[in-house]
RORO-511903 format. One record per residue (C-alpha): chain; residue number from 1; x, y, z. Coordinates in nm, 3 decimals. Each point is the difference from the previous one (the first is absolute). Layout:
BEGIN
<pt mol="A" seq="NUM" c1="X" c2="Y" c3="Z"/>
...
***
This chain:
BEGIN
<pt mol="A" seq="1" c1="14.486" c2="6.522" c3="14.077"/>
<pt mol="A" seq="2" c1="-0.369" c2="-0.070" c3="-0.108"/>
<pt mol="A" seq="3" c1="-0.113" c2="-0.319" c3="-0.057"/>
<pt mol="A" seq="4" c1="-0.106" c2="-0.059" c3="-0.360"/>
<pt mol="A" seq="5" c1="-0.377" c2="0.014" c3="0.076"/>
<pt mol="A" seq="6" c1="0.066" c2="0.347" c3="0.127"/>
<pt mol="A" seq="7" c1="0.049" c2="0.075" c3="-0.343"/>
<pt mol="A" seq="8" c1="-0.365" c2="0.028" c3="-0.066"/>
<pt mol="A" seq="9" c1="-0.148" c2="0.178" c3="0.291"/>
<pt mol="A" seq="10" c1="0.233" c2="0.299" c3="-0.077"/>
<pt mol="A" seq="11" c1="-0.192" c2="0.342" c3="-0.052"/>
<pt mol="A" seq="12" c1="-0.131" c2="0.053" c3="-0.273"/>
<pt mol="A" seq="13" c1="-0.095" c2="0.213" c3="-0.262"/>
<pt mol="A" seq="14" c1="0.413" c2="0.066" c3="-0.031"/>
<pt mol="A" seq="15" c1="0.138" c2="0.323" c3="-0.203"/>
<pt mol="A" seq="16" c1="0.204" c2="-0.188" c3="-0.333"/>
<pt mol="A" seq="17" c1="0.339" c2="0.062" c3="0.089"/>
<pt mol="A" seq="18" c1="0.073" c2="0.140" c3="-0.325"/>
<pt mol="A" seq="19" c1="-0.065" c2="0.417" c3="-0.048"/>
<pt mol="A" seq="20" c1="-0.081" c2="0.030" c3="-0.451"/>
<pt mol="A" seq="21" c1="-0.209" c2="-0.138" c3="-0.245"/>
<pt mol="A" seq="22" c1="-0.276" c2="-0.193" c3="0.026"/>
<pt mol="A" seq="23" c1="0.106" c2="-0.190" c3="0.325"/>
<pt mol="A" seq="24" c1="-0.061" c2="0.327" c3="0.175"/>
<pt mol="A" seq="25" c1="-0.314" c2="0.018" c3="0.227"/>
<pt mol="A" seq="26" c1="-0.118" c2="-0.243" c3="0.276"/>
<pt mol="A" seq="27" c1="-0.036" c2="-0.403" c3="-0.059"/>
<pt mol="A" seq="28" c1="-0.099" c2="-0.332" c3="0.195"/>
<pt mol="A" seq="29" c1="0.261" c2="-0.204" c3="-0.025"/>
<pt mol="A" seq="30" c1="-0.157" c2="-0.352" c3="0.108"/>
<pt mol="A" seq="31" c1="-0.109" c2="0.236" c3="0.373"/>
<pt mol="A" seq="32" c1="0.381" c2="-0.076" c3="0.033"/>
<pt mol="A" seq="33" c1="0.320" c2="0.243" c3="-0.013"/>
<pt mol="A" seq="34" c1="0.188" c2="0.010" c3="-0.357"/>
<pt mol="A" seq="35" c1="0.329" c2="-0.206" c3="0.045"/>
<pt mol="A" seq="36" c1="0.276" c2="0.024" c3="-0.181"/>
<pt mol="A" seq="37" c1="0.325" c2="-0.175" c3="-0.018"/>
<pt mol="A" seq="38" c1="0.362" c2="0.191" c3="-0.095"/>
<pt mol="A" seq="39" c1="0.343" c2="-0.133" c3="-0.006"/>
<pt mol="A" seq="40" c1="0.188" c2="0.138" c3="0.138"/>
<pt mol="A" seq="41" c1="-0.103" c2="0.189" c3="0.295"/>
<pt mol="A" seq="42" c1="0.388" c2="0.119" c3="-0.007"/>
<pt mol="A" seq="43" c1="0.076" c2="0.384" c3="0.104"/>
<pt mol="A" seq="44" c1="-0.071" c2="0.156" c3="-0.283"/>
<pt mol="A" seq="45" c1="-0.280" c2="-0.044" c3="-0.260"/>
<pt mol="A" seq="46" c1="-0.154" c2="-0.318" c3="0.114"/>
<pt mol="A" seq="47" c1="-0.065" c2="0.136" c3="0.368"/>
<pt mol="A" seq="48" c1="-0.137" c2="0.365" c3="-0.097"/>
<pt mol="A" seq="49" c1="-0.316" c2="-0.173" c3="-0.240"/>
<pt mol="A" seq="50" c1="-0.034" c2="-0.224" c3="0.331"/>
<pt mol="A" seq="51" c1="-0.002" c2="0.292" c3="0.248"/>
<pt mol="A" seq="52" c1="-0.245" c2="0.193" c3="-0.267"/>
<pt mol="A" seq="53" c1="-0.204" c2="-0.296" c3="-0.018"/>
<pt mol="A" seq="54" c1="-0.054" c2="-0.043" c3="0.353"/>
<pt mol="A" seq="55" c1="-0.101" c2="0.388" c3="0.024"/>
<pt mol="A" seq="56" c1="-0.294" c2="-0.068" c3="-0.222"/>
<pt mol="A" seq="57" c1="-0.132" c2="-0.323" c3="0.182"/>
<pt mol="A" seq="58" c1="0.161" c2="-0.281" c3="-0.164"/>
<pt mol="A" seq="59" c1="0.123" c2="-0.322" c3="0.163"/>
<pt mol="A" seq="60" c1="0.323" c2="-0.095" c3="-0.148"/>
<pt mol="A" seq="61" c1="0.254" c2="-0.305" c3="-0.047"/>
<pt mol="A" seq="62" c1="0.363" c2="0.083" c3="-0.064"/>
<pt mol="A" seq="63" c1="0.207" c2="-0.244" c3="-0.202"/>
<pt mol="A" seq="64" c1="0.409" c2="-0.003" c3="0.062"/>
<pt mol="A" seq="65" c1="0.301" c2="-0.229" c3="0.086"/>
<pt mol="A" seq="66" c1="-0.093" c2="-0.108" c3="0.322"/>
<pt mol="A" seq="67" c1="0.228" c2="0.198" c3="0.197"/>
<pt mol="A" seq="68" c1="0.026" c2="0.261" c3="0.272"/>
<pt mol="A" seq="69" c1="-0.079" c2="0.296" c3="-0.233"/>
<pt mol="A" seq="70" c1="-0.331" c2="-0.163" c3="-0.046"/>
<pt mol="A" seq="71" c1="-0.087" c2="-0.069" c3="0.365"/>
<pt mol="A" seq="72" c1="0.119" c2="0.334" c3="0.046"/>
<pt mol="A" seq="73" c1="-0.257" c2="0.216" c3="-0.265"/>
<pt mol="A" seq="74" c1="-0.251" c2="-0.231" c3="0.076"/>
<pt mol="A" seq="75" c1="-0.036" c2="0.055" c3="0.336"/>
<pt mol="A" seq="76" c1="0.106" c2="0.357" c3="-0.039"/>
<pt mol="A" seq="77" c1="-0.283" c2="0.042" c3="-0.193"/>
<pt mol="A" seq="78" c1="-0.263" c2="-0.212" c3="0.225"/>
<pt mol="A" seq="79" c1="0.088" c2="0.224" c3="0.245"/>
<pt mol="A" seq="80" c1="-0.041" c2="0.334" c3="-0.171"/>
<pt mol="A" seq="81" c1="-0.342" c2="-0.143" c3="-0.132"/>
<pt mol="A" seq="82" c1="-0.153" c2="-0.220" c3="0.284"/>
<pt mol="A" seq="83" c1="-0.375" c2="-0.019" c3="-0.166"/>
<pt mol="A" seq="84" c1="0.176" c2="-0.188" c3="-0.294"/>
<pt mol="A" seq="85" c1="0.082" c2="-0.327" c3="-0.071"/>
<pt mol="A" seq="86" c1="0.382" c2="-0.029" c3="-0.112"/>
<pt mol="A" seq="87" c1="0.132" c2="-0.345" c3="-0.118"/>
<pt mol="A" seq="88" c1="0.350" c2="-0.083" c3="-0.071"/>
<pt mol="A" seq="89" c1="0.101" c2="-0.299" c3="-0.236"/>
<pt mol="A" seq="90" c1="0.344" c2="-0.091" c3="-0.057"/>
<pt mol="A" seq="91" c1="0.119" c2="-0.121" c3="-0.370"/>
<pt mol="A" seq="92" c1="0.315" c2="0.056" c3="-0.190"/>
<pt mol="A" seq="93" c1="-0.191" c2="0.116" c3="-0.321"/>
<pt mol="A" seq="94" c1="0.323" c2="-0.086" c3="-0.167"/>
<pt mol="A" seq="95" c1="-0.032" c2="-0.375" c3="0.042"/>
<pt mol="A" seq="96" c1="0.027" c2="-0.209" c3="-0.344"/>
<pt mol="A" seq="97" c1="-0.366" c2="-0.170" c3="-0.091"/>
<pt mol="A" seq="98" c1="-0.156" c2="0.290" c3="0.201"/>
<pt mol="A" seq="99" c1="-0.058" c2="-0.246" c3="0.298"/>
<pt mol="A" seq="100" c1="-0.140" c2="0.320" c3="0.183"/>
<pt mol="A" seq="101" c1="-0.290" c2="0.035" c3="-0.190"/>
<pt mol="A" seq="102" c1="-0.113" c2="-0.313" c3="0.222"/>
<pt mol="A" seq="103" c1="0.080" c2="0.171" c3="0.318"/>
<pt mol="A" seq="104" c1="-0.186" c2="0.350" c3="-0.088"/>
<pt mol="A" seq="105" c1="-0.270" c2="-0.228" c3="-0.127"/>
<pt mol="A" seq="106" c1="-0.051" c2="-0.203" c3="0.374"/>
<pt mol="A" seq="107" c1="0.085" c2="0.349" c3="0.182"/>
<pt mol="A" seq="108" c1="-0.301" c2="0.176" c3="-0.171"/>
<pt mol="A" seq="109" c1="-0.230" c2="-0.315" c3="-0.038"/>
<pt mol="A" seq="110" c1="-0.328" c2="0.145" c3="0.038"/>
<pt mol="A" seq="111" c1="0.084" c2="0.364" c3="0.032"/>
<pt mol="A" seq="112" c1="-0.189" c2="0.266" c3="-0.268"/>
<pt mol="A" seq="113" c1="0.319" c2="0.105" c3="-0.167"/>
<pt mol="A" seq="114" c1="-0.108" c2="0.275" c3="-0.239"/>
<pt mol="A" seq="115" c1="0.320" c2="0.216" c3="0.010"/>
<pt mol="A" seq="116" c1="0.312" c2="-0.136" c3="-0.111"/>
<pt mol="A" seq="117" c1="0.327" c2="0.246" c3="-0.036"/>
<pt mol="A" seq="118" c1="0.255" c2="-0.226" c3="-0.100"/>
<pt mol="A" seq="119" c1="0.341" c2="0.199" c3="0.073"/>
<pt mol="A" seq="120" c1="0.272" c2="-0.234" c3="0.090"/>
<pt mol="A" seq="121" c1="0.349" c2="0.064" c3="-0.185"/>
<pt mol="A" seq="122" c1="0.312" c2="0.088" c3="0.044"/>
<pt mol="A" seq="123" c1="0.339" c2="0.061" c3="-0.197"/>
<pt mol="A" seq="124" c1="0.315" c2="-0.180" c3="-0.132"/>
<pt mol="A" seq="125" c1="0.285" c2="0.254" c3="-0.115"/>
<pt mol="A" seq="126" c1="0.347" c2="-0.059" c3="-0.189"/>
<pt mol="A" seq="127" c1="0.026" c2="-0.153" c3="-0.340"/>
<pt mol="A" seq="128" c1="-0.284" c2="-0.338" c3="-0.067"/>
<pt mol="A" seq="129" c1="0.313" c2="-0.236" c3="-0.006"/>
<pt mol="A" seq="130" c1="0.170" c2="0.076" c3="0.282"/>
<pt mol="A" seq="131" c1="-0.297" c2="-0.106" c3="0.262"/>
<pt mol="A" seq="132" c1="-0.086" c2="-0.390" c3="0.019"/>
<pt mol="A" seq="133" c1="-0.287" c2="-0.159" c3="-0.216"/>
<pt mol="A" seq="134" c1="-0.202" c2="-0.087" c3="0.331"/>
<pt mol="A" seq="135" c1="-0.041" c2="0.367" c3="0.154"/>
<pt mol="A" seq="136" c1="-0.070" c2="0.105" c3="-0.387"/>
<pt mol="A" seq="137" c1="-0.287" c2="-0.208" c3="0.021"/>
<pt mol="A" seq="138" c1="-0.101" c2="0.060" c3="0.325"/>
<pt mol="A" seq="139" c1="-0.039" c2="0.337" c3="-0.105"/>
<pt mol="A" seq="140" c1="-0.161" c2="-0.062" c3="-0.265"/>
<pt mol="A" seq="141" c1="-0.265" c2="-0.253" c3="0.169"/>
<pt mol="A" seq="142" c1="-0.067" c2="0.323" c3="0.280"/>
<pt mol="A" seq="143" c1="-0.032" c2="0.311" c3="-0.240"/>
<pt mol="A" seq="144" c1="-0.179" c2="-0.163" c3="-0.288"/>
<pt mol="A" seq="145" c1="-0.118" c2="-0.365" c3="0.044"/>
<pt mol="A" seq="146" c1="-0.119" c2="0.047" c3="0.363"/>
<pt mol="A" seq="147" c1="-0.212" c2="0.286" c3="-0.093"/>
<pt mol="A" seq="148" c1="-0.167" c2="-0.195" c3="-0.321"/>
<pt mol="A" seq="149" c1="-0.102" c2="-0.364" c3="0.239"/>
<pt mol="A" seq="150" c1="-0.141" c2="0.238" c3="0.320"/>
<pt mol="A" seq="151" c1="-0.192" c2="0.186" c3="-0.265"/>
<pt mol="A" seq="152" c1="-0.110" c2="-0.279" c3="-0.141"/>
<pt mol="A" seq="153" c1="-0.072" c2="-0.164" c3="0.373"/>
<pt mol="A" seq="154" c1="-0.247" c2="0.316" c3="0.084"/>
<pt mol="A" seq="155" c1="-0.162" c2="0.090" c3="-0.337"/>
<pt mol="A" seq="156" c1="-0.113" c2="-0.380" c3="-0.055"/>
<pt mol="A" seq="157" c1="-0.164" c2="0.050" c3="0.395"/>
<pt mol="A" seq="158" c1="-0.108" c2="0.340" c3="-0.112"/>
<pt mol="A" seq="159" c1="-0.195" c2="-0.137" c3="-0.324"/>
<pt mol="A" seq="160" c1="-0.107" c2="-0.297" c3="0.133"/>
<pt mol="A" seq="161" c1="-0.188" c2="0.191" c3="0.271"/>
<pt mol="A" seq="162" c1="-0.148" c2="0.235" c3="-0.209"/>
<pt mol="A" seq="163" c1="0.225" c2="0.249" c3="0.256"/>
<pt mol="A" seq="164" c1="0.081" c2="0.388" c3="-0.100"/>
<pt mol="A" seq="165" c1="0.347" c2="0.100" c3="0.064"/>
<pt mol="A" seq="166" c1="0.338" c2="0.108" c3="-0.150"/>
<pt mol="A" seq="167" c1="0.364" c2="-0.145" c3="-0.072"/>
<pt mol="A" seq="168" c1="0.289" c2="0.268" c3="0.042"/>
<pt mol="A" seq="169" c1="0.305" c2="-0.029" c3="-0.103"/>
<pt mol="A" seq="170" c1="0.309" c2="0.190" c3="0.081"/>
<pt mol="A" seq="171" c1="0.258" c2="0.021" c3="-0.286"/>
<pt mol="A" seq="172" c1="0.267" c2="0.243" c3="-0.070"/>
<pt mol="A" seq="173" c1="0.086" c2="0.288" c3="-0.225"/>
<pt mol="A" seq="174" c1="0.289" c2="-0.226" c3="-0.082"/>
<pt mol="A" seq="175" c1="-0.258" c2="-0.200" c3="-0.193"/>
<pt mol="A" seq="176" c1="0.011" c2="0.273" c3="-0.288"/>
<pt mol="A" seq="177" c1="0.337" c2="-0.002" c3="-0.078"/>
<pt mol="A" seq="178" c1="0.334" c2="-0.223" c3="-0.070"/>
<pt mol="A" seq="179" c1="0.180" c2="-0.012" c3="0.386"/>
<pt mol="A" seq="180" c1="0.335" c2="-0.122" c3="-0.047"/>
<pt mol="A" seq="181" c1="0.166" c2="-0.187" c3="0.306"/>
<pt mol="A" seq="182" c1="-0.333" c2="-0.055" c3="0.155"/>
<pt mol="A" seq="183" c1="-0.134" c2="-0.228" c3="-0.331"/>
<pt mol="A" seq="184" c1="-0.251" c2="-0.181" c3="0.147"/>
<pt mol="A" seq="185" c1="-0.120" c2="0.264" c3="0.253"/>
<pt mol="A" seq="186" c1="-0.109" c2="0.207" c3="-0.304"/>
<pt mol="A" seq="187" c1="-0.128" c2="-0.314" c3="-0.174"/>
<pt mol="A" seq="188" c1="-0.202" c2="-0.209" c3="0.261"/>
<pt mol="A" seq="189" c1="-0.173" c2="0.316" c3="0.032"/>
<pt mol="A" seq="190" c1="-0.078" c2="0.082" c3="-0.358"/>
<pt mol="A" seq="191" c1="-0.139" c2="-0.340" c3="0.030"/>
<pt mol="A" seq="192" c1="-0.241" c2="0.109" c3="0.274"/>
<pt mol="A" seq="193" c1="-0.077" c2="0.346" c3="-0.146"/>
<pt mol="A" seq="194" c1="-0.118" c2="-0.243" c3="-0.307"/>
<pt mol="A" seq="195" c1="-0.207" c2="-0.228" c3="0.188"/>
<pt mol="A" seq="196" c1="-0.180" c2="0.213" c3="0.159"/>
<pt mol="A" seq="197" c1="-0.093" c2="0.214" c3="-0.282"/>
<pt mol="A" seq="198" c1="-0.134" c2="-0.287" c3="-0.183"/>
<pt mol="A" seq="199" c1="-0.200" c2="-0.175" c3="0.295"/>
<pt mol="A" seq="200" c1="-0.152" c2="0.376" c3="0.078"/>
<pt mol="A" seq="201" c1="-0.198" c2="-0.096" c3="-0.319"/>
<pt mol="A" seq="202" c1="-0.104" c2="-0.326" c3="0.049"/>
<pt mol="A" seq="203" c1="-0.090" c2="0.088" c3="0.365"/>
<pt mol="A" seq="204" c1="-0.207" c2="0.351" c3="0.000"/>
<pt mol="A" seq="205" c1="-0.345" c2="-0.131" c3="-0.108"/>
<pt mol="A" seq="206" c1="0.013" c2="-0.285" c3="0.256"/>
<pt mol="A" seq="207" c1="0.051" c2="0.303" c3="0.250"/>
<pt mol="A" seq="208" c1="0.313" c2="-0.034" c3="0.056"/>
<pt mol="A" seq="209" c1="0.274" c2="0.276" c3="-0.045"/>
<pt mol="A" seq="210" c1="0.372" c2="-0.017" c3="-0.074"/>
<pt mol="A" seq="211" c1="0.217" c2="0.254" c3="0.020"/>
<pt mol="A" seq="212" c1="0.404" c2="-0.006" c3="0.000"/>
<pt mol="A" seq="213" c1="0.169" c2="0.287" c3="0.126"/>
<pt mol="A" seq="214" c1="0.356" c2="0.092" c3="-0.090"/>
<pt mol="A" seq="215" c1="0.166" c2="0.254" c3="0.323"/>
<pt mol="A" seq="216" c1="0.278" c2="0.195" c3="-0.051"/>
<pt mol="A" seq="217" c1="0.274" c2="-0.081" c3="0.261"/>
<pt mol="A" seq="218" c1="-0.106" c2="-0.060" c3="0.366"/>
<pt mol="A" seq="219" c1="0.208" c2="0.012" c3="0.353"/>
<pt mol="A" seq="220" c1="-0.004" c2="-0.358" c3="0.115"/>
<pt mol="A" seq="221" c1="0.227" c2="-0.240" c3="0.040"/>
<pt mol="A" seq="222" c1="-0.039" c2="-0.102" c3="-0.343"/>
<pt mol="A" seq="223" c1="0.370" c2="0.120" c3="-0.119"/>
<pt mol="A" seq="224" c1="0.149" c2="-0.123" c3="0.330"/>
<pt mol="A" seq="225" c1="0.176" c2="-0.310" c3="-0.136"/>
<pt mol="A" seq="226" c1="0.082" c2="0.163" c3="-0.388"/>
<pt mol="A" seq="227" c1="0.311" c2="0.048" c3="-0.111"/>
<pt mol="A" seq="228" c1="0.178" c2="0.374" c3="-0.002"/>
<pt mol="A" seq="229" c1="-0.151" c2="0.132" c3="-0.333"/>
<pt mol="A" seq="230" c1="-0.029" c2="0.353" c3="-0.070"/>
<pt mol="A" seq="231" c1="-0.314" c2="-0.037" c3="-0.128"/>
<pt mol="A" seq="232" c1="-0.140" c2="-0.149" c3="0.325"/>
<pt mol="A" seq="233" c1="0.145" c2="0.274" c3="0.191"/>
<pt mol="A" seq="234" c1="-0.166" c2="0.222" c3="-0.205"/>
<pt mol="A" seq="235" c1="-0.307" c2="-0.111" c3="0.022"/>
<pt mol="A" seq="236" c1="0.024" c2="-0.056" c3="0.355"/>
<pt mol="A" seq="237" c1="0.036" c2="0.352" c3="0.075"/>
<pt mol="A" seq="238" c1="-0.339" c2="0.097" c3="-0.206"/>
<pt mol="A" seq="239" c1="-0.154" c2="-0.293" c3="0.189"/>
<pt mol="A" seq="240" c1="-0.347" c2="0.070" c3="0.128"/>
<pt mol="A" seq="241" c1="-0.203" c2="-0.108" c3="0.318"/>
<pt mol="A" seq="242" c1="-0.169" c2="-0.335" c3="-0.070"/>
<pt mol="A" seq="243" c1="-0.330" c2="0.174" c3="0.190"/>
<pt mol="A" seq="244" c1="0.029" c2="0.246" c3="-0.294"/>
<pt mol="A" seq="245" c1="-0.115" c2="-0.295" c3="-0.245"/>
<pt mol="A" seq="246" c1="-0.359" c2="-0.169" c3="0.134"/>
<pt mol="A" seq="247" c1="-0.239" c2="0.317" c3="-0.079"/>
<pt mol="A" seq="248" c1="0.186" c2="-0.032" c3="-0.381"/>
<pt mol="A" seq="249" c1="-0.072" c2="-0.322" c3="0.005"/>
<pt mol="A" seq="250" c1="-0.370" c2="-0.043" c3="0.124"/>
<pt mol="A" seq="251" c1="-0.106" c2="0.320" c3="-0.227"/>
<pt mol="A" seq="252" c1="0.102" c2="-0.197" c3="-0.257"/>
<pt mol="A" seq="253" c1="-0.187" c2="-0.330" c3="0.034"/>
<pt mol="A" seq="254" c1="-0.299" c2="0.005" c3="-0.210"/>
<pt mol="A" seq="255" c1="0.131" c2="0.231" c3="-0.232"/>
<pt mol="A" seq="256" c1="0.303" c2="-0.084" c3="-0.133"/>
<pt mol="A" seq="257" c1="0.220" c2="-0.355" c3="-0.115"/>
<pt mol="A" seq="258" c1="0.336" c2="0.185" c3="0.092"/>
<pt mol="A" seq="259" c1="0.074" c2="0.294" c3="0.237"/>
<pt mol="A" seq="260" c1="0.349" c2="0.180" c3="0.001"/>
<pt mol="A" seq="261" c1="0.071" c2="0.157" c3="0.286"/>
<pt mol="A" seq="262" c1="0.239" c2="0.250" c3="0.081"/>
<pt mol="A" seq="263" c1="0.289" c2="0.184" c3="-0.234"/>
<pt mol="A" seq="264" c1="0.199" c2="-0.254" c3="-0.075"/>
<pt mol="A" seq="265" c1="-0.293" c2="-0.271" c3="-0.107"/>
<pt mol="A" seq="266" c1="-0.150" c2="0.309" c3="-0.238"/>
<pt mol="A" seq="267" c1="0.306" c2="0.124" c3="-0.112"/>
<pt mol="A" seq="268" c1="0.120" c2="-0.380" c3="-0.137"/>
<pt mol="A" seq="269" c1="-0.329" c2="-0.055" c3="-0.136"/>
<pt mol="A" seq="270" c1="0.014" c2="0.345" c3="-0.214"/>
<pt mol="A" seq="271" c1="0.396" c2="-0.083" c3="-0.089"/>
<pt mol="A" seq="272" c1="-0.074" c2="-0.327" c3="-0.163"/>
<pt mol="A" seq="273" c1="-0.361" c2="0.192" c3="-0.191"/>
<pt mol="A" seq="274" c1="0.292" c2="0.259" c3="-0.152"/>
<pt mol="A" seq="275" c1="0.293" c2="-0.303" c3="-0.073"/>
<pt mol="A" seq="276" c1="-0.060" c2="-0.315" c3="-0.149"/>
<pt mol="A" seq="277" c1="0.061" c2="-0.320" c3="0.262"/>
<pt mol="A" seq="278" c1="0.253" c2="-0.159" c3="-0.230"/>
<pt mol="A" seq="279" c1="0.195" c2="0.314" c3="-0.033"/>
<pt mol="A" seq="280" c1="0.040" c2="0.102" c3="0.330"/>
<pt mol="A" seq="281" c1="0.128" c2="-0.381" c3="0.061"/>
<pt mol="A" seq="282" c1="0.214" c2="-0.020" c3="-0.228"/>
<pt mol="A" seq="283" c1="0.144" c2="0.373" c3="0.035"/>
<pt mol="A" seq="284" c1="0.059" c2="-0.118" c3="0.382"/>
<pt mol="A" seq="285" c1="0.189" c2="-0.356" c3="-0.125"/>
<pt mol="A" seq="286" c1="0.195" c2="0.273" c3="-0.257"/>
<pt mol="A" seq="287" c1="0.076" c2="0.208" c3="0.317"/>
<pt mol="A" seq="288" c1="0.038" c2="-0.262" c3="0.297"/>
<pt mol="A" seq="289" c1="0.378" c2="-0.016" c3="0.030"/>
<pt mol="A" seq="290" c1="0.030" c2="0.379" c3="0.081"/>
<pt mol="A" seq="291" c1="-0.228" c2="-0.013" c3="0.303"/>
<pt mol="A" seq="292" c1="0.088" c2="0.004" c3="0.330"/>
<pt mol="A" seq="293" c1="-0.221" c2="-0.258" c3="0.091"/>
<pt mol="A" seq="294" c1="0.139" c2="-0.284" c3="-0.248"/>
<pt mol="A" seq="295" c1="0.326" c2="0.089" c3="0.159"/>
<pt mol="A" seq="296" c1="-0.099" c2="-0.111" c3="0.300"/>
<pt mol="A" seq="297" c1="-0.170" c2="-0.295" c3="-0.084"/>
<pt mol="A" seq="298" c1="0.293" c2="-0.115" c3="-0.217"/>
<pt mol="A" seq="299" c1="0.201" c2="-0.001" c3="0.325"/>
<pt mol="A" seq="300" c1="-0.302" c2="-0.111" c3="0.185"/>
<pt mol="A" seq="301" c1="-0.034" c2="-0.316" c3="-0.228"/>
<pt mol="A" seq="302" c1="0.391" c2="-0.037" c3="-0.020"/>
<pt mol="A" seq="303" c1="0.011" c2="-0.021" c3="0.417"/>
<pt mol="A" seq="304" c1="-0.278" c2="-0.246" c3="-0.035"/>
<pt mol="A" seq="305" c1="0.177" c2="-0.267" c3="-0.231"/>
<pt mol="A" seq="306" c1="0.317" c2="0.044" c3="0.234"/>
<pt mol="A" seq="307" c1="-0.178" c2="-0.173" c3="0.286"/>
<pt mol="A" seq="308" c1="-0.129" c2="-0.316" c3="-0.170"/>
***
């Protein structure tokens, strides 16, 4: 690991780490490497930008749980990219008060963060209800609020500095539409989608791009702890590779607010341009007790209130 003031004698000029619009081209970046940060660095989404961003010559910090998955990429990924600097901090982004802003803040103190993909979240299944208050909000606080205070934590350096750069955030194409038995999944990332598309214009004439990209399904581990839903199994077979996603992604920056990516993120996005948002929700609530699905979280819920 570097020492901080290593941080400035890295080569320079860099190639921006992001391929479309008017990022594209070669930059100074301080005569130091872009860094970004991006929780998590877990197998799937969070650890293919990382690996991509490495390839083009940036340094980067990974933010996670502090556990072995992130001593594991991290030094998976020192290893398969030796000239780079790779820093690990531990958090749990899903902390109430967002204590962890503090701890990102101390971990990068004096680093030229100009590339922040903020990609941390996860999913609760089964009906709202039936899971306790306190992992509601946990989930809440990681998807949504997490995203919104380390934004906030890098575009106030970002500004302040008078630095280039660009916030990226991953949503979901769950954003577009109503997602029964995964309520909040659907609506912490509306909330994001939202965000982002609003602080893309208060941010692109300080030089600094936002872009929020929905992707379709992706093999991870993301659906490991979900209930049994049809759905999910569905959409688990169509998965794609998370490497599919970064040259979407970074194509995108500069040019775009929001990027769907793949079939299922376009194909959601065109349903709800052909029916009305209220009508498909309401046609769903109409149609709820004949799917499979409800069944099971019925019986799901029902097992749940046996054990308290």
């Amino acid at each position: 690991m570097a020492p901080p003031g290593a941080w400035s004698r890295a080569p320079a000029p860099v190639r921006r780490v992001w391929e479309g619009g008017r990022a594209r081209g070669e930059a100074r970046s301080g005569g130091s490497a872009p860094t970004r940060a991006a929780p998590p660095p877990s197998p799937g989404i969070g650890k293919s930008l990382a690996r991509k961003l490495l390839s083009q010559g940036a340094n980067v910090v990974l933010v996670a749980l502090d556990d072995d998955l992130l001593t594991a990429t991290s030094a998976e990924l020192a290893a398969e990219f030796p000239a780079r600097d790779v820093r690990a901090v531990g958090v749990d982004l899903g902390a109430p008060g967002a204590p962890y802003v503090a701890t990102i803040d101390a971990a990068t103190a004096g680093l030229p963060v100009s590339l922040v993909f903020l990609n941390a979240g996860y999913m609760l299944t089964g009906f709202f209800e039936a899971t306790p208050l306190a992992a509601q909000l946990a989930n809440l606080e990681c998807n949504a609020v997490s995203a919104v205070a380390i934004a906030h934590l890098f575009l106030t350096r970002m500004v302040g500095a008078g630095r280039t750069g660009c916030l990226v955030f991953t949503s979901s194409a769950a954003a577009a539409v109503a997602s029964p038995f995964t309520c909040l999944y659907a609506a912490t990332k509306a909330c994001v989608s939202s965000f982002g598309a609003s602080l893309a214009v208060e941010a692109r004439h300080r030089g600094i791009d936002v872009l929020v990209f929905h992707p379709s399904p992706v093999a991870s581990r993301f659906y490991d702890r979900a209930h049994k839903l049809g759905v999910l199994d569905f959409f688990r077979g169509v998965a794609v590779h998370p490497d599919a996603l970064p040259p979407a992604v970074f194509g995108a920056v500069g040019r775009t607010a929001w990027r769907d990516v793949g079939p299922t993120a376009v194909a959601f996005r065109l349903m709800m341009k052909l029916v009305d948002f209220n009508a498909m929700a309401t046609l769903s609530a109409l149609a709820a007790p004949l799917l499979p699905d409800f069944k099971l979280a019925v019986a799901d819920a029902a097992a749940k209130a046996k054990k308290r």
